[in-house]
Every structure is written in C-alpha cells, then in structure tokens.
SEPA-697852 format. One record per residue: residue number from 1; x, y, z of N, C-alpha, C in turn. Coordinates in pm, whole numbers, always signed. Layout:
<nodes>
NODE, NUM, X, Y, Z, X, Y, Z, X, Y, Z;
...
</nodes>
This chain:
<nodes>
NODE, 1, -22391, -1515, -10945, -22423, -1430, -11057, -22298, -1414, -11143;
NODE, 2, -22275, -1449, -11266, -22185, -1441, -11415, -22166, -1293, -11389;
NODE, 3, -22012, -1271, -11362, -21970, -1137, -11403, -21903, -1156, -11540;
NODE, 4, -21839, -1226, -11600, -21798, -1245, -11755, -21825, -1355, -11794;
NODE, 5, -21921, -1326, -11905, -22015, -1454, -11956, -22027, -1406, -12150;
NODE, 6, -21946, -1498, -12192, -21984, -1477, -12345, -21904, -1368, -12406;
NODE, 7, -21756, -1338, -12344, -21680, -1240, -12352, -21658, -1103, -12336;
NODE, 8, -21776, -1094, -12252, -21886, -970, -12231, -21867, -1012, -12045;
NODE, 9, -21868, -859, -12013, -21919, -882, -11840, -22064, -838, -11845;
NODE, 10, -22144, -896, -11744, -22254, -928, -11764, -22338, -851, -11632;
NODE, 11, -22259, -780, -11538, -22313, -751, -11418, -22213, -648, -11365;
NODE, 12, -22253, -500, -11414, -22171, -431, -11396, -22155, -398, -11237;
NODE, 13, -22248, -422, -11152, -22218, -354, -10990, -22164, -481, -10946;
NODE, 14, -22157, -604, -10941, -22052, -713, -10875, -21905, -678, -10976;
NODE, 15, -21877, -674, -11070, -21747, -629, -11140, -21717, -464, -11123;
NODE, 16, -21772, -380, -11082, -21702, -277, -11008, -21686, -267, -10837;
NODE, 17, -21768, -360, -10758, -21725, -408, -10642, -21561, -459, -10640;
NODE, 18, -21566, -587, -10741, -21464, -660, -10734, -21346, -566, -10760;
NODE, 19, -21350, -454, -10851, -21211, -369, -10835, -21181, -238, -10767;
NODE, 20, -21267, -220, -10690, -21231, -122, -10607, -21168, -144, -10508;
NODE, 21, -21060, -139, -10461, -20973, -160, -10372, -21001, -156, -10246;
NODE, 22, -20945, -222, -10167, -21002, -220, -10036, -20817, -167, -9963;
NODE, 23, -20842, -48, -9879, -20720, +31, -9848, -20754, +51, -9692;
NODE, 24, -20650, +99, -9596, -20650, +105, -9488, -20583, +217, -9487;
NODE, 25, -20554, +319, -9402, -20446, +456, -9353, -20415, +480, -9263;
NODE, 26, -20346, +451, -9171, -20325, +473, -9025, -20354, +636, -9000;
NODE, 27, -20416, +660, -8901, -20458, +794, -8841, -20424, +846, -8761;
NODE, 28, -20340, +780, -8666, -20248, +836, -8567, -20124, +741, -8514;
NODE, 29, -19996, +782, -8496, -19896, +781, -8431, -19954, +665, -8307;
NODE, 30, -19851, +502, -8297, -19852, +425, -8218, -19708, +374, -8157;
NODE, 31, -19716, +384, -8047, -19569, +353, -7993, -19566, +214, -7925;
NODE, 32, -19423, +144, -7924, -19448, +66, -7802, -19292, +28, -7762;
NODE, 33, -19284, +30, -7612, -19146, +33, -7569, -19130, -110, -7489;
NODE, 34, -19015, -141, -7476, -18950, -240, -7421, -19028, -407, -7467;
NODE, 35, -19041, -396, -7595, -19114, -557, -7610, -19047, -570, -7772;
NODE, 36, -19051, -734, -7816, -19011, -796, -7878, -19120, -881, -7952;
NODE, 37, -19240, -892, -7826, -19356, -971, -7864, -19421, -845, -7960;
NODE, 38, -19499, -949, -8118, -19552, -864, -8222, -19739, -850, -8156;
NODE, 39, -19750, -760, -8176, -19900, -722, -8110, -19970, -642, -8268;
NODE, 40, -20111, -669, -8235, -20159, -624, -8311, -20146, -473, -8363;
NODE, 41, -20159, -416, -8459, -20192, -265, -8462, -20284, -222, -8452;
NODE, 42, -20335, -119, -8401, -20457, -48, -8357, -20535, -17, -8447;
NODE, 43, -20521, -2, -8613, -20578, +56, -8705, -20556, +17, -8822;
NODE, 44, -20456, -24, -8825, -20379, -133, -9009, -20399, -305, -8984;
NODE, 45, -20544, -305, -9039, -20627, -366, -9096, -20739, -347, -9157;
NODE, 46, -20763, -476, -9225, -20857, -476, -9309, -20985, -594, -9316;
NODE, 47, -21097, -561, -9224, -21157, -714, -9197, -21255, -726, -9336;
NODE, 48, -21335, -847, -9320, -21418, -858, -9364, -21418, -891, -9566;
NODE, 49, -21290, -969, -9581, -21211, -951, -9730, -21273, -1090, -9756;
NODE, 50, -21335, -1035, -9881, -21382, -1154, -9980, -21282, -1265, -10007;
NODE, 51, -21333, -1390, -10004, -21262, -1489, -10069, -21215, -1465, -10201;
NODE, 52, -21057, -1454, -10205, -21007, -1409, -10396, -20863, -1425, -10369;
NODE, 53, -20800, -1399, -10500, -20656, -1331, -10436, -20619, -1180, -10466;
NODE, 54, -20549, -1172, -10404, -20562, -1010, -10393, -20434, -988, -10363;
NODE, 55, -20371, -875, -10474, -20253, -783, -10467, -20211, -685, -10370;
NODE, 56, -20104, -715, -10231, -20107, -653, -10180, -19955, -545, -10150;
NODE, 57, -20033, -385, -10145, -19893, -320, -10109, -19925, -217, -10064;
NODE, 58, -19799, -145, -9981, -19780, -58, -9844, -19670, +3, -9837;
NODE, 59, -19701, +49, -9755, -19602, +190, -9662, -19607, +150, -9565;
NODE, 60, -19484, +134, -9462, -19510, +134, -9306, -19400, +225, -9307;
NODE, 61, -19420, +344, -9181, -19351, +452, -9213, -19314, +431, -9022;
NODE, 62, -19215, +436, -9002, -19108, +410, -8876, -19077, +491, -8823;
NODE, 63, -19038, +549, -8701, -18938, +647, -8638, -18885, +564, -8503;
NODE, 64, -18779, +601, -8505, -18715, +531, -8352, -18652, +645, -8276;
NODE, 65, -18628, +605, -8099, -18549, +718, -8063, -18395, +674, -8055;
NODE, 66, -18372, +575, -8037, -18249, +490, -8007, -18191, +437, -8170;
NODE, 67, -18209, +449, -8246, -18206, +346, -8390, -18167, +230, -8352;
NODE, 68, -17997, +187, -8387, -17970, +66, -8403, -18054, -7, -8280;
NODE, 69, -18049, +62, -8160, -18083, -16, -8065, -18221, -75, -8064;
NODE, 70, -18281, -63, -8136, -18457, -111, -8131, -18490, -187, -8272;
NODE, 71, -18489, -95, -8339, -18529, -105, -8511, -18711, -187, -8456;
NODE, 72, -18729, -243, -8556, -18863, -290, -8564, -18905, -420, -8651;
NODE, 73, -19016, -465, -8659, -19003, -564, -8715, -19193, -635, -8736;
NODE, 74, -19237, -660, -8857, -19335, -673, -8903, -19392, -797, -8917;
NODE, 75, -19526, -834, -8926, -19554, -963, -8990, -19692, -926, -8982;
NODE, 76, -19802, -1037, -9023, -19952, -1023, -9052, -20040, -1172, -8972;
NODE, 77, -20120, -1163, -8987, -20218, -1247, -8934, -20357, -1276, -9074;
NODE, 78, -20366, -1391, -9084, -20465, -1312, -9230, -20566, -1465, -9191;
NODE, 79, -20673, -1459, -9315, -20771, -1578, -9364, -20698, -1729, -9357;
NODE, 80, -20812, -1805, -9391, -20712, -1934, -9433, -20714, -1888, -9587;
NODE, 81, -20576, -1953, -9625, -20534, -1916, -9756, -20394, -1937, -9724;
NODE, 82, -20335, -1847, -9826, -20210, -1810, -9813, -20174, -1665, -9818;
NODE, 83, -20053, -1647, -9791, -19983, -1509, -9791, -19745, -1544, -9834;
NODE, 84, -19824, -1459, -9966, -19666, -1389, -9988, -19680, -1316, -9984;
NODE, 85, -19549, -1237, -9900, -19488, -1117, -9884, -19359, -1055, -9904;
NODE, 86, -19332, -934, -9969, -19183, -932, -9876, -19194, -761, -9862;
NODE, 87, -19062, -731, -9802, -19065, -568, -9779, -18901, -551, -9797;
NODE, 88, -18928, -419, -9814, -18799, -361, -9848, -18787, -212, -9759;
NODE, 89, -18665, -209, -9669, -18651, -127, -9613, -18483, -100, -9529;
NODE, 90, -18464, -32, -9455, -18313, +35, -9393, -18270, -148, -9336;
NODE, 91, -18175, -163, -9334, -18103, -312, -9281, -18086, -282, -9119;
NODE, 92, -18123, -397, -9087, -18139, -352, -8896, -17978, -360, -8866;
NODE, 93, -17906, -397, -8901, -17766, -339, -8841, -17695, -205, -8878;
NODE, 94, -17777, -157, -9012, -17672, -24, -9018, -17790, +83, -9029;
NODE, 95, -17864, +65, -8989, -17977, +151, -9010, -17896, +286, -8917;
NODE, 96, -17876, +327, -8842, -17837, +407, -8761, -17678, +483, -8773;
NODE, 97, -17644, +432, -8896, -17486, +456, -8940, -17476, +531, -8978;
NODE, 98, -17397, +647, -8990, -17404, +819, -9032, -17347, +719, -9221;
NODE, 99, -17284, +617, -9248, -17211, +603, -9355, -17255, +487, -9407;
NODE, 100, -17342, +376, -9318, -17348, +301, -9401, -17541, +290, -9417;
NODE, 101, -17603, +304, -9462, -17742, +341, -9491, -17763, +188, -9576;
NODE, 102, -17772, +86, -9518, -17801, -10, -9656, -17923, -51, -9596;
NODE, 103, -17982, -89, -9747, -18128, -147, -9728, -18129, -303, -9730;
NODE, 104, -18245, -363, -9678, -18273, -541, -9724, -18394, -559, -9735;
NODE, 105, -18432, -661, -9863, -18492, -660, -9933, -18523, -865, -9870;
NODE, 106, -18626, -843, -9792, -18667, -953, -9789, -18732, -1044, -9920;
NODE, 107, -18685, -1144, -9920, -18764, -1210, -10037, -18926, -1255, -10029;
NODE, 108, -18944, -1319, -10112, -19148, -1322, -10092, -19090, -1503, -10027;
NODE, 109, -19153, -1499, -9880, -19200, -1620, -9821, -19326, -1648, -9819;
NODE, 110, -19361, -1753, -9870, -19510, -1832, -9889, -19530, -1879, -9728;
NODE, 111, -19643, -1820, -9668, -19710, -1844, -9532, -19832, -1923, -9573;
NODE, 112, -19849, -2032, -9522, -19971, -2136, -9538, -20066, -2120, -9348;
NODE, 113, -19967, -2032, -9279, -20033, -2057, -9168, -20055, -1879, -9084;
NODE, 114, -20123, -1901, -8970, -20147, -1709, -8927, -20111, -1764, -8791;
NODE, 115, -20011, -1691, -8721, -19919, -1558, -8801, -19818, -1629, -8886;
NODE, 116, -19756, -1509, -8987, -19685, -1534, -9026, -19530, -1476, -8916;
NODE, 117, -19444, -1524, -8955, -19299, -1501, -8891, -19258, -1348, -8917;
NODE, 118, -19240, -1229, -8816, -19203, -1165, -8829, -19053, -1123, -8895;
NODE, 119, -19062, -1022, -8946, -18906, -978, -9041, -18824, -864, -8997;
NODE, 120, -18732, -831, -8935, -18705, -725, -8943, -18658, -630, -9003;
NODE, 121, -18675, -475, -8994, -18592, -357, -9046, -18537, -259, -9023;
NODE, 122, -18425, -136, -9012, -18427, -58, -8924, -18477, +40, -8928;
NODE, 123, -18433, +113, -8825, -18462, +289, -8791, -18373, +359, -8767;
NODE, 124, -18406, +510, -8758, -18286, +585, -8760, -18343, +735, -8643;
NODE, 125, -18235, +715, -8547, -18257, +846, -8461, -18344, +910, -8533;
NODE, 126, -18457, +975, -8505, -18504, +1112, -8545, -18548, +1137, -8639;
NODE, 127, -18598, +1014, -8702, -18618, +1049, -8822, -18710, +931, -8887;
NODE, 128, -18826, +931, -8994, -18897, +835, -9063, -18864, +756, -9137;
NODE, 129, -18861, +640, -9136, -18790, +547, -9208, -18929, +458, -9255;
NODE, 130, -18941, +477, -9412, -19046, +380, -9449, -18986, +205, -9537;
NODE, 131, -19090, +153, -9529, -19080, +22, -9502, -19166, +17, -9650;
NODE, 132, -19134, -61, -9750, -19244, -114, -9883, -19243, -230, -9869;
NODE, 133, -19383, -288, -9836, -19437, -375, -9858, -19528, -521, -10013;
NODE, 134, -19528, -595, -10023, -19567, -596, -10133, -19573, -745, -10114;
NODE, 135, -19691, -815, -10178, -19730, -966, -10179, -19832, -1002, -10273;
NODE, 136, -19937, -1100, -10262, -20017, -1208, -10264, -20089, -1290, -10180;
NODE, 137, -20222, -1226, -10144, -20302, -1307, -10036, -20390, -1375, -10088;
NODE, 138, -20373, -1510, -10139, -20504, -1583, -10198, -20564, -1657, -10051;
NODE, 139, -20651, -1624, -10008, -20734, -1645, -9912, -20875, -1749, -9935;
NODE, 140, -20919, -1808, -9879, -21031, -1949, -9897, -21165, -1978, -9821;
NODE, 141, -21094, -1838, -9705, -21238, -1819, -9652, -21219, -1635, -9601;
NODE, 142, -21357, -1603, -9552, -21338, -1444, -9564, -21273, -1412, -9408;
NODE, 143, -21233, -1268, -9370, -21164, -1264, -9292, -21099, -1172, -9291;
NODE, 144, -20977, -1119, -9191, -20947, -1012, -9149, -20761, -1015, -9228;
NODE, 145, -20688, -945, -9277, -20606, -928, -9327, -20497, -784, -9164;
NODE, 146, -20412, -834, -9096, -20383, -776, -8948, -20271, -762, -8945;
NODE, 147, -20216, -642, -8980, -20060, -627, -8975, -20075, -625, -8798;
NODE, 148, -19871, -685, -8755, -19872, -706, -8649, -19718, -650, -8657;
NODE, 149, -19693, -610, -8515, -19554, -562, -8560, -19480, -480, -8377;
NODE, 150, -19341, -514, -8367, -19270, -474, -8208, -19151, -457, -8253;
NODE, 151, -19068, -429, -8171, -18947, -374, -8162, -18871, -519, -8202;
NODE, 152, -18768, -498, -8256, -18721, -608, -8300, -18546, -606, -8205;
NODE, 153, -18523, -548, -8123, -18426, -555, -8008, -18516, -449, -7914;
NODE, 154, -18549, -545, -7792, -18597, -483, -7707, -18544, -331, -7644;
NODE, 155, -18593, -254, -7631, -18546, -133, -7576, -18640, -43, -7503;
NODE, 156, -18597, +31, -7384, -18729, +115, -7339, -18721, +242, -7385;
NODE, 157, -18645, +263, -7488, -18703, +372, -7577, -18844, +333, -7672;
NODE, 158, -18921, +430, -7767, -19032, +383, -7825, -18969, +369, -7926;
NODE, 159, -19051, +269, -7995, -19075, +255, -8153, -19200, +326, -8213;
NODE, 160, -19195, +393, -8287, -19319, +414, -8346, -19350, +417, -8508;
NODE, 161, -19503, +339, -8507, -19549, +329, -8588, -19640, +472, -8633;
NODE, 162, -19614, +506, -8762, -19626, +666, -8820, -19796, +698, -8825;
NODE, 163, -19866, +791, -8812, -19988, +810, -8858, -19907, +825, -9049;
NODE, 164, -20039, +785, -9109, -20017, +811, -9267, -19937, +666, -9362;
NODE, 165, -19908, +582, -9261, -19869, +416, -9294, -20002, +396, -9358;
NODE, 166, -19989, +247, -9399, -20076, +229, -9517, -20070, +82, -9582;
NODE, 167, -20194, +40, -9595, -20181, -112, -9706, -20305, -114, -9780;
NODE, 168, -20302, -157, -9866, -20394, -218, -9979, -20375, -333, -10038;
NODE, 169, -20532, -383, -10049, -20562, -492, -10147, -20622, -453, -10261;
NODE, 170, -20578, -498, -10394, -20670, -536, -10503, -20674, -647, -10533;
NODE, 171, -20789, -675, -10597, -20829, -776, -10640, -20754, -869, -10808;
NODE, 172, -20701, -971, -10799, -20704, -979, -10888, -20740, -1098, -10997;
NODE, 173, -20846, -1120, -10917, -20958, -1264, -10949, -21063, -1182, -10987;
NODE, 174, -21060, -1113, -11098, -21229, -1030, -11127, -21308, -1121, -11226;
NODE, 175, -21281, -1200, -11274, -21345, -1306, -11355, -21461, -1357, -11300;
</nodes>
C-alpha cells in the first residue's frame, strides 16, 4: 500500500505507524558479578522491528561497587542488516579517579554481522554513570534489536545495569 504517492501521503494509519517510535525502559536494577562473557539483558530490547532503517539512541545508566576494577562494557545482537553505533561515556581507566574523570567517545563501527564486538566504559564507586548511545540499524529482515552487555574486568563485586536505562528506534525510511 503507497504511503507517498503524487506528493501527497496517501494512507494516513501505515505513515503514522511508520513514525511512532518504537522505545524500550528498563524497569528494574540488573547485576552481574565475576564475568566478562556479554549476556543478554533481561528487558532492553526490542523484538519484532520492521524491515527499514532506523535511528537509534540511549541511555545506559551504570553503577559499580569497585569502579576501576570492573567498569562494563556493551554491544547488541540485531536483524540481518547492519548496525552503526557508537557511545560516549567515563574512559575505563580513569573512570574511578577523584582527578581525572575523562570520557571516550567510541567512533560509529559498521557491524555486518550479530553480535556485534563489545566496547567498553567506566564506572565510578557509588555512583551512576550513564553511557549515550547513538547509531543506524538498516536491517533486511524483521527481528529483535538485543542490547548485551558484562563487566569488562572481571570482578566479584556487581556491575549494575540501572532501572530507567533506555533505547529507541525511529524510523527513518517513511517513504
């Protein structure tokens, strides 16, 4: 069915489907101690995503008990398609530094395959450390969009992933 046909959209309930965003919210607090291996998250995803490409961005909101010693570290699982990403967040070596607080700013890597390669970022004793996310998922068949994510130096203190984290897609194939 022609959603823009003749310079005109032509089918207003498939062209307000196509821009309503499809969003996720984490709802509760997830921990996990002494691992390195990335495991799924319990709640940050998004199945069932139309074939398109779609604008994606987030919050992953962190706490550690140990900082330097753990920090954390992200990646996704998605459709066939592709996925750019990158995130911006505390630098896993000084994350925990009363003086040196620097951030890194991963660049956007083009993933042709699932999973993609996890990234890391840090944390800080006692405190929430969020993570911005931000990409491009042009995807080719429909499917589940699966943040995945572990401690990025093993430790048997927890890492935890925040209730109130967060990702979204929009669409931006509405044609």
């Amino acid at each position: 069915m022609a959603v823009f046909s003749g310079g005109q959209y032509t089918n207003l309930a498939v062209l307000l489907e196509k821009l309503v965003p499809l969003y996720v919210i984490k709802g509760s607090d997830e921990s996990v101690a002494s691992s390195t291996t990335v495991q799924d998250d319990d709640e940050l995803f998004i199945a069932n995503i139309p074939v398109g490409t779609w604008q994606l961005s987030g919050e992953l909101w962190v706490a550690g008990t140990s900082g330097i010693n753990q920090d954390v570290k992200y990646g996704w699982t998605f459709p066939a398609g592709t996925l750019t990403w990158s995130g911006g967040g505390l630098h896993p070596d000084w994350a925990n530094s009363a003086t040196n607080r620097d951030v890194v700013f991963d660049g956007d890597v083009l993933d042709t395959s699932s999973p993609t390669n996890a990234r890391g970022y840090g944390t800080v004793t006692g405190g929430n450390i969020p993570t911005q996310i931000s990409g491009i998922l042009a995807n080719t068949a429909a499917g589940t969009l699966q943040l995945q994510w572990a401690q990025n130096t093993s430790n048997a203190d927890d890492t935890t992933l925040k209730a109130g984290s967060w990702f979204c897609l929009r669409r931006l194939d509405i044609a």
